[in-house]
VOGU-3710 file (C-alpha; in Angstrom, 3 decimals, decimal comma):
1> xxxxxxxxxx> -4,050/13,904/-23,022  -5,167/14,687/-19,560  -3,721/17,137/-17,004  -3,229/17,663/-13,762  -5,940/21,025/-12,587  -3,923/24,149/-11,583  -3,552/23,605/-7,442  -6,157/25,543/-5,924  -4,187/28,713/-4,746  -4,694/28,343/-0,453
11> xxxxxxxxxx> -3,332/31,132/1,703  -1,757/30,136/5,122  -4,256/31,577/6,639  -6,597/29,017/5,004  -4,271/26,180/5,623  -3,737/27,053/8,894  -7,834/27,129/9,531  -7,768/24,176/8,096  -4,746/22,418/10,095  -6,038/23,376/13,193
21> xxxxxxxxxx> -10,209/21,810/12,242  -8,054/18,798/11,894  -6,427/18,721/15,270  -9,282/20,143/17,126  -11,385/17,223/15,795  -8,222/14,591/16,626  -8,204/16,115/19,787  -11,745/15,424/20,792  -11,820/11,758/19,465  -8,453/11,133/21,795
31> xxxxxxxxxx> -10,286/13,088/24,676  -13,647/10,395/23,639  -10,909/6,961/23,793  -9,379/7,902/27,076  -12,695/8,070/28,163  -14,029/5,301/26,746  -11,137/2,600/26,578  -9,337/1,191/29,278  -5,335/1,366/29,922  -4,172/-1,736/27,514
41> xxxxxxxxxx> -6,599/-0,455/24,619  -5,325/3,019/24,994  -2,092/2,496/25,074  -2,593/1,273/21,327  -4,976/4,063/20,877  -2,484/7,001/20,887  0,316/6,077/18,257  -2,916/5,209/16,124  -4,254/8,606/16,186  -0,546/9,617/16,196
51> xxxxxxxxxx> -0,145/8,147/12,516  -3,422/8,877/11,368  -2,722/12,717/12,728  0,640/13,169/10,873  -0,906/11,608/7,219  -3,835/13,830/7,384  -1,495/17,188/7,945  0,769/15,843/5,270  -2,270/15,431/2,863  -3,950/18,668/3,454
61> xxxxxxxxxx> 0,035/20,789/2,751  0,393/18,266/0,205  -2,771/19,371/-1,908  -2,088/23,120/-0,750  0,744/22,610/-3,447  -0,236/20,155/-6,194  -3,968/20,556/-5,528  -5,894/17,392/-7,664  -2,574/16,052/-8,536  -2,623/14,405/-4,739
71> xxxxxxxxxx> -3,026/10,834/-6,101  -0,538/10,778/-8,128  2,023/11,768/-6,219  4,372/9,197/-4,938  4,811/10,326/-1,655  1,171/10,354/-0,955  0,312/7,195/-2,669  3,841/5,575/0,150  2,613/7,328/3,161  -1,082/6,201/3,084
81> xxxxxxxxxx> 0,344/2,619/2,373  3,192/3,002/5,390  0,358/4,547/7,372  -2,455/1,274/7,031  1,168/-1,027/7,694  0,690/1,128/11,103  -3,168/1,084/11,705  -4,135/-2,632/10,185  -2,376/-3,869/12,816  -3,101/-1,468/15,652
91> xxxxxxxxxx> -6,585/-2,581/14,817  -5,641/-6,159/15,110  -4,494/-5,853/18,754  -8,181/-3,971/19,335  -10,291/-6,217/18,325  -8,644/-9,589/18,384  -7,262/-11,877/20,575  -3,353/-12,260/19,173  -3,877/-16,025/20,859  -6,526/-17,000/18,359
101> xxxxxxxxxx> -5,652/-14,932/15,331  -4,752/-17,519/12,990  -1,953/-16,957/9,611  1,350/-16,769/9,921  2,117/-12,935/11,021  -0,124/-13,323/13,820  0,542/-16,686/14,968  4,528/-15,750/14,925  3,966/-12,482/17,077  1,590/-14,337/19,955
111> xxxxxxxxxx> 4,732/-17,071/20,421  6,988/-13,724/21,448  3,839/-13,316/24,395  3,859/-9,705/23,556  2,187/-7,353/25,969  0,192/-4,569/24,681  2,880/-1,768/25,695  5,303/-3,753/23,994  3,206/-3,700/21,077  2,627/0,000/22,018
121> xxxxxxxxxx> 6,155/1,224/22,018  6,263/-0,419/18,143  3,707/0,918/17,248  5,742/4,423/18,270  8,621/3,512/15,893  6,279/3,071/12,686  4,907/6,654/13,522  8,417/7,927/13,999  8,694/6,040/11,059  5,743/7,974/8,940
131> xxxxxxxxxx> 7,049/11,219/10,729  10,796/11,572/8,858  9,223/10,655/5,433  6,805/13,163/5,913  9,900/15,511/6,786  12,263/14,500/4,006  9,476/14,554/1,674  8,502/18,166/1,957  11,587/19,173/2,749  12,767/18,459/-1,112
141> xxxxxxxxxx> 9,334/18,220/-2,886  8,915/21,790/-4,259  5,782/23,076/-5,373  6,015/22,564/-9,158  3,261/19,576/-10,433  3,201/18,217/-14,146  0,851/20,398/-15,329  0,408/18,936/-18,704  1,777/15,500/-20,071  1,440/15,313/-23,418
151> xxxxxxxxxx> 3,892/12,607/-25,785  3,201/12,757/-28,743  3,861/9,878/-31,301  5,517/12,454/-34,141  6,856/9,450/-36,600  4,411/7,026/-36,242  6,376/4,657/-34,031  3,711/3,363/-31,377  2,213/0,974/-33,198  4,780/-1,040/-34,458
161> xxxxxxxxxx> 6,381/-0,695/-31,026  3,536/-2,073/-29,083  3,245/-5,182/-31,223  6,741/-5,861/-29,957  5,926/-5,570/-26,747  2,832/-7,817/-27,006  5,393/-10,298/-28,999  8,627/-9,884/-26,607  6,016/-10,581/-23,937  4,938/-13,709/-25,211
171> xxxxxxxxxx> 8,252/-15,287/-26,224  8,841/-14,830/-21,815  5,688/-15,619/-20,694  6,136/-18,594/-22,590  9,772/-19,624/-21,577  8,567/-19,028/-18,440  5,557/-21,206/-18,024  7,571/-23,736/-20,494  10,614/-24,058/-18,208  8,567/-24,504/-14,953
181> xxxxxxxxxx> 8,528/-27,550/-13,085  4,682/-28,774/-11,992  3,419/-26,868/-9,207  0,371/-27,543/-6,951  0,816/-25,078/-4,367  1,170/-21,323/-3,206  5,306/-22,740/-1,848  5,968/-24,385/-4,885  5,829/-21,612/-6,934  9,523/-20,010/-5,350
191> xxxxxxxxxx> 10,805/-23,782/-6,223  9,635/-24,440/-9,564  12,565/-23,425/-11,299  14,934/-25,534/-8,774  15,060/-28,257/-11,032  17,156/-26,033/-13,868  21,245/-26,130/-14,047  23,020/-22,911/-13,081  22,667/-21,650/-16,990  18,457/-22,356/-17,676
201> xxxxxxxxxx> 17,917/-20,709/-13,922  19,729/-17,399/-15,117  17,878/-17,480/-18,430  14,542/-17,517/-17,028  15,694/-14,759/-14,434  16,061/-12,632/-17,768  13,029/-13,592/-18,791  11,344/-12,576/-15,828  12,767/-9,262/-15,272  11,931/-8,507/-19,372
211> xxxxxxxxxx> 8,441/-9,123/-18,533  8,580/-6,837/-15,780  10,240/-4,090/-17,565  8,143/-4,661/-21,189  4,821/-5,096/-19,010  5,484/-1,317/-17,582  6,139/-0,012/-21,030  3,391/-1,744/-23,083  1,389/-0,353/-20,427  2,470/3,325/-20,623
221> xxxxxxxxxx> 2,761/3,186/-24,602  -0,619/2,110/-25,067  -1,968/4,616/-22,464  0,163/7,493/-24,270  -2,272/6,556/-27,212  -5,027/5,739/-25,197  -8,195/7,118/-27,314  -6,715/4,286/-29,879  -6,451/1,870/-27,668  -8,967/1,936/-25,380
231> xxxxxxxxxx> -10,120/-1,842/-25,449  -7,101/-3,357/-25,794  -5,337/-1,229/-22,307  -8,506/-2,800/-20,419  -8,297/-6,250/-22,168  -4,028/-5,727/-21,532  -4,948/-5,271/-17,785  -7,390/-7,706/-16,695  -4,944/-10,560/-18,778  -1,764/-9,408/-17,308
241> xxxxxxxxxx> -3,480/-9,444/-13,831  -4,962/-12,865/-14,056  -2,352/-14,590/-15,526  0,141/-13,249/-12,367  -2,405/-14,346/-9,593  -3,447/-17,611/-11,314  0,389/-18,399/-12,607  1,813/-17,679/-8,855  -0,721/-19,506/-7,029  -2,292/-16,443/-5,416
251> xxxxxxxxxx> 0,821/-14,384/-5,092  -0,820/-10,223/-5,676  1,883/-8,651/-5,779  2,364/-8,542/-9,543  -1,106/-7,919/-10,221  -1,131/-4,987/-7,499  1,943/-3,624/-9,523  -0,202/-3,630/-13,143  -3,223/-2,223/-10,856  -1,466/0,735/-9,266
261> xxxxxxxxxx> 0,191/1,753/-12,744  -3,162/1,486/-14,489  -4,016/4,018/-11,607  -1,266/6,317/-11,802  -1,486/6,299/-16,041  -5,322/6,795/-15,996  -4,883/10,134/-13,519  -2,226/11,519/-15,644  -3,239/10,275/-19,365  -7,027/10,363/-19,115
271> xxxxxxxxxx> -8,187/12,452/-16,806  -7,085/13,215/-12,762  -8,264/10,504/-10,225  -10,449/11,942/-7,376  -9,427/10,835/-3,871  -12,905/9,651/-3,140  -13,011/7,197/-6,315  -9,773/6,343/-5,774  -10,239/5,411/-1,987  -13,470/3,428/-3,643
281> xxxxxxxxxx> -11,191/1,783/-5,971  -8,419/0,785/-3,131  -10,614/-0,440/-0,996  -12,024/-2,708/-3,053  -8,551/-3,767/-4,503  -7,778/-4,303/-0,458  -10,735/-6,851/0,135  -10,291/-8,744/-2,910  -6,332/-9,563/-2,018  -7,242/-10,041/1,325
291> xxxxxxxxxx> -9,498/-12,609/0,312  -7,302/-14,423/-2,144  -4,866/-14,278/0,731  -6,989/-15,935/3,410  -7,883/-18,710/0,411  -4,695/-18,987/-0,494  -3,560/-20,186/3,394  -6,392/-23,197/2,809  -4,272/-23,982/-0,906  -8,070/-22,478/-2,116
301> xxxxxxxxxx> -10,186/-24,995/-0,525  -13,597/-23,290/0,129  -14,703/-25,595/2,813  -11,968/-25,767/4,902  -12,039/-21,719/4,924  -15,763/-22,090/5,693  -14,815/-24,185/8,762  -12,301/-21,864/9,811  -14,242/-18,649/9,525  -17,303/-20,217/11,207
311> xxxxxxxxxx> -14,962/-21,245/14,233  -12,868/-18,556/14,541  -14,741/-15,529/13,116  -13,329/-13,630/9,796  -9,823/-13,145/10,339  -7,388/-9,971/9,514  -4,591/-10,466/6,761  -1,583/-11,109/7,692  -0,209/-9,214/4,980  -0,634/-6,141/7,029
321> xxxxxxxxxx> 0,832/-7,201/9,788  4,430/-8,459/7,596  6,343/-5,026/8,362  5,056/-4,607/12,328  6,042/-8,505/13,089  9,615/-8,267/12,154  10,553/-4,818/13,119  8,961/-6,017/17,035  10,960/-9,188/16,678  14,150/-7,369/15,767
331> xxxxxxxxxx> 14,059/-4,627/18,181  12,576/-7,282/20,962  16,078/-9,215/20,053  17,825/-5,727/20,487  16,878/-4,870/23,688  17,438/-8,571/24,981  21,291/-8,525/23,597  20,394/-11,175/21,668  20,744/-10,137/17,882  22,365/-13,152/15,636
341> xxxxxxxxxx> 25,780/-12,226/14,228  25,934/-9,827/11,547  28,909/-9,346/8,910  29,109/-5,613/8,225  28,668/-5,921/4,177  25,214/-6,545/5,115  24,671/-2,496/5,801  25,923/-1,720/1,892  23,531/-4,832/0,530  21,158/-2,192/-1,619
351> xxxxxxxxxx> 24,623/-1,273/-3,301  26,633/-4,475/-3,365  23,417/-6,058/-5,250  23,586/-3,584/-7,908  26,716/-5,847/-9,230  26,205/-9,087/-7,738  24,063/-11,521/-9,497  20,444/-11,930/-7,676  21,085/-15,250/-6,486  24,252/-14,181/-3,714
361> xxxxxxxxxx> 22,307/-13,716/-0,552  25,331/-14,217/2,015  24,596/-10,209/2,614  21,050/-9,580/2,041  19,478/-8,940/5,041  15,869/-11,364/4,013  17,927/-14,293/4,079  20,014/-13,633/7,266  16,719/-13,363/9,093  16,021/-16,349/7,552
371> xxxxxxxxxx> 18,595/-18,401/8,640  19,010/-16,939/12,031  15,069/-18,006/12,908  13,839/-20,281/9,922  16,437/-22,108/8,964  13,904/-25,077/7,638  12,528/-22,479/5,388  12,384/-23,656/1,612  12,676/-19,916/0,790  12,770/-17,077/3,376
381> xxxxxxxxxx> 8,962/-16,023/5,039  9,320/-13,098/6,180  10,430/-9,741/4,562  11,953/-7,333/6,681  12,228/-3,496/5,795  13,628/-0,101/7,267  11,928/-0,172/10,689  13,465/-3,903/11,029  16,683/-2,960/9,269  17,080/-0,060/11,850
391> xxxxxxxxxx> 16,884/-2,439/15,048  19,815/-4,313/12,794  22,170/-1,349/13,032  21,548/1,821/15,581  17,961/1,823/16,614  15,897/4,705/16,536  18,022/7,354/15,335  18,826/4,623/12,880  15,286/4,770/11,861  14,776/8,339/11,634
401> xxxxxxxxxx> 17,914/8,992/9,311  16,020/6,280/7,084  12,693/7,388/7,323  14,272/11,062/6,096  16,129/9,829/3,213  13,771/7,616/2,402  11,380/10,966/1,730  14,108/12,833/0,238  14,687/10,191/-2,220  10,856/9,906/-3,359
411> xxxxxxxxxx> 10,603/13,425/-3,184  13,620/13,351/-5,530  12,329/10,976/-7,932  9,083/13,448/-8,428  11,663/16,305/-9,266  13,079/14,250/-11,811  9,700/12,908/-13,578  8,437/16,577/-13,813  11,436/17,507/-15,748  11,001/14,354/-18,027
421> xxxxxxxxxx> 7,376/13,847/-18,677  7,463/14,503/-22,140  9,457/10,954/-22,412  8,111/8,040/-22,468  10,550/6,344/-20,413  10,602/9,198/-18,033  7,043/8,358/-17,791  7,254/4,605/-17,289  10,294/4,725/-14,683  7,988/6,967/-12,308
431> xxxxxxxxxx> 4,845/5,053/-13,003  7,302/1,815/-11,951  8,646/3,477/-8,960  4,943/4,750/-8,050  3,552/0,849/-8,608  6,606/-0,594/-6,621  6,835/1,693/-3,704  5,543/-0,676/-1,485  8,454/-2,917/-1,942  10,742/-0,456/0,065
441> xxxxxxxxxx> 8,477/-0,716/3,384  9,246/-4,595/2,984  12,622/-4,362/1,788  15,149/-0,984/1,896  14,749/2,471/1,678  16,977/1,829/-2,179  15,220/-0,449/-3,199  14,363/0,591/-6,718  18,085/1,346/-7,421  18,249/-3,059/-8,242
451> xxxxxxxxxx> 15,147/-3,046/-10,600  16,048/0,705/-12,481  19,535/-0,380/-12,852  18,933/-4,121/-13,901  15,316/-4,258/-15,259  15,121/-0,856/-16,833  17,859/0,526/-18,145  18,299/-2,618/-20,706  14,319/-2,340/-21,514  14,634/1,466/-22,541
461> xxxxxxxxxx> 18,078/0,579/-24,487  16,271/-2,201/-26,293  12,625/-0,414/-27,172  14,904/2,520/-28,256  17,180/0,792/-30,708  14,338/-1,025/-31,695  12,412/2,373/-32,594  15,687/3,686/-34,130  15,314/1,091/-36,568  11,731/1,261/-37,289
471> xxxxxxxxxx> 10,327/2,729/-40,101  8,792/6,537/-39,051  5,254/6,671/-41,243  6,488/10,055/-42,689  9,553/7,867/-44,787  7,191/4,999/-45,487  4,851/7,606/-47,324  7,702/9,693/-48,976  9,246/5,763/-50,534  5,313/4,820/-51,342
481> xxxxxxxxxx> 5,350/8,154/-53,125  8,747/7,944/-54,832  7,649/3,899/-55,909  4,437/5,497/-57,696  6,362/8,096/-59,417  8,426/5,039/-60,912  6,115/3,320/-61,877  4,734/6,126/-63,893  7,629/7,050/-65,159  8,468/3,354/-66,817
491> x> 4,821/3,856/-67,855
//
């Protein structure tokens, strides 16, 4: 099993040397914009290189503690994706013209006629934003890293438990897929189960969250024995991926989820990932969903994307631009007076979920956005988040006690994996929360409490009943030994 390299041992004199390269260098390209850029472009200028300021000093303590370990901590891996939710579309406002951006992010924000200090002052919040988890996060982190993971399959269990994952996944992938009503397009795939009565719905909501709990554990057991099963985790990954984007009609985010935990159990189980090859590997990840995206906004027709990008130039993905649109919508609503009505439940939703079943919206906050401004929606657009869920309740301070906890809590779950990462279920339940962390910029700072409580705890309870029961290879050879000695004995 791979390790995590000893953190290089960096005095604060060093880091200090180092800190202050970074802000001298920061420094000089501000001093270069204000030159260069005039008054509306500036504006958006400084909370960029605000953002980009605060991830870089969080990096550079960061690896001052856990040294190659950087990518795969969780915090580091949620910053650098809260931090391009910040810059993607500070580069937007650059470079294009909001009035002839075209998807639906962009087309939304240019009917609010924002002007770029408006956009400005937003862009403010999502650095105040990056700023408290930054805090809360090294605040609670510590300095201890999982040196060495190393799970080791003493009875001879593994095998027989991954062919019940591969089976258990089946029988849902194929209730699933067998349950589904037809579906032609990217909308139909939220309605193809509409069709069901009350009972068949909630049986395929089983189904799905099964898949999603067995798919992180197949995943981790077959990594955990990876020198075994090297062909099949690559074969595993590529089908698991493909079957989400092609089954969902170009929906990523399942496929991102498989991605991202292939990531975070290759640096661990194999050997650490380097942040160059893993900046190589994000990238590329970036472009490819980005494309599917802008494809998938056509319903894949080639031509008609042609057209567009020919008219229009290539356009930026809206995906990027999901958390900025309805935090400045919210806050814009805030400082007009005009927020819908709100029941207060709404504020305890992330706990009130945890026994409610997934289809009672009256308090989730998705679906009150929904049908305060898109009430023709067939399912709700827009996702929302803590920067928009902070213009809900009590603004910015709002948003900093968030962004804090929010650190804490990752910083938390870290703690927590180090002391359990000689269990395979410890294991899986951070490489899920590391996979999944981009859910809480779109939905709640507790998120994961739904899926960890719902999803997980009922996959580890099954897999470890079901490996209670198994045979362990050291009592199958002591009864294949005992049934020889019979024989010879009637012999």
């Amino acid at each position: 099993m791979a390790s995590a390299r000893n953190p290089q041992v960096v005095t604060r004199r060093q880091l200090a040397i180092r800190l202050s390269i970074l802000l001298v260098a920061l420094a000089l390209l501000g001093f270069a914009c204000a030159i260069a850029l005039p008054p509306e472009k500036l504006c958006i200028v400084w909370p960029t290189l605000a953002a980009v300021t605060i991830f870089m000093v969080f990096s550079i303590i960061l690896r001052s503690w856990v040294g190659d370990n950087l990518l795969g901590e969780l915090g580091f891996l949620y910053l650098a994706l809260a931090v391009a939710y910040t810059i993607f579309p500070a580069f937007t406002f650059l470079i294009t013209d909001l009035n002839l951006a075209s998807g639906w992010v962009w087309e939304n924000l240019s009917l609010l006629l924002p002007a770029p200090s408006e956009l400005a002052v937003h862009l403010w919040r999502h650095v105040l934003f990056l700023f408290g988890i930054t805090s809360g996060y090294l605040l609670v982190r510590g300095r201890k890293t999982p040196q060495a993971i190393n799970i080791k399959d003493t009875e001879g269990k593994d095998g027989l438990t991954i062919v019940f994952l591969f089976g258990m996944i089946t029988i849902c992938v194929l209730c699933i897929s067998l349950m589904s009503a037809p579906v032609s397009t990217y909308i139909d795939n939220y309605t193809r189960y509409d069709h069901l009565s009350w009972f068949s719905r909630k049986f395929v909501s089983v189904c799905a969250r099964m898949k999603e709990g067995l798919y992180v554990a197949l995943i981790t057991f077959l990594f955990i024995n990876y020198k075994k099963y090297k062909l099949l985790i690559y074969a595993s990954i590529i089908g698991m991926s493909t079957y989400e984007l092609v089954y969902s009609f170009g929906s990523r985010i399942e496929s991102f989820f498989v991605l991202l935990m292939t990531i975070c159990l290759y640096h661990y189980f194999v050997k650490p990932v380097s942040l160059k090859r893993g900046l190589l590997v994000c990238v590329a990840i970036t472009v490819f969903f980005s494309a599917v995206e802008v494809f998938r906004s056509y319903d894949f027709d080639m031509s008609q994307a042609e057209i567009v990008a020919s008219d229009r130039g290539i356009q930026p993905a809206s995906e990027f631009g999901a958390v900025y649109f309805t935090g400045f919508h919210l806050y814009s609503e805030r400082t007009q007076g005009t927020m819908p009505p709100k029941e207060w439940p709404m504020f305890f939703n992330d706990f009130i979920s945890l026994v409610t079943p997934n289809d009672f919206v009256r308090w989730n906050p998705q679906h009150w956005y929904a049908r305060a401004y898109f009430p023709d929606a067939i399912v709700p657009p827009e996702t929302l988040g803590p920067i928009a869920d902070s213009a809900i309740w009590g603004g910015e301070i709002d948003l900093l006690l968030r962004s804090l906890i929010n650190g804490a809590f990752f910083a938390y779950l870290v703690r927590w994996f180090i002391s359990r990462k000689d269990r395979w279920w410890g294991v899986a339940i951070y490489v899920f929360c590391y996979a999944t962390c981009i859910m809480t910029l779109k939905y709640s700072i507790f998120y994961h409490l739904n899926p960890l409580l719902k999803t997980f705890l009922p996959t580890i309870f099954l897999i470890e009943m079901l490996r209670r029961f198994l045979p362990s290879r050291r009592e199958s050879g002591l009864e294949g030994g005992l049934m020889s000695s019979r024989k010879l004995d009637q012999s």
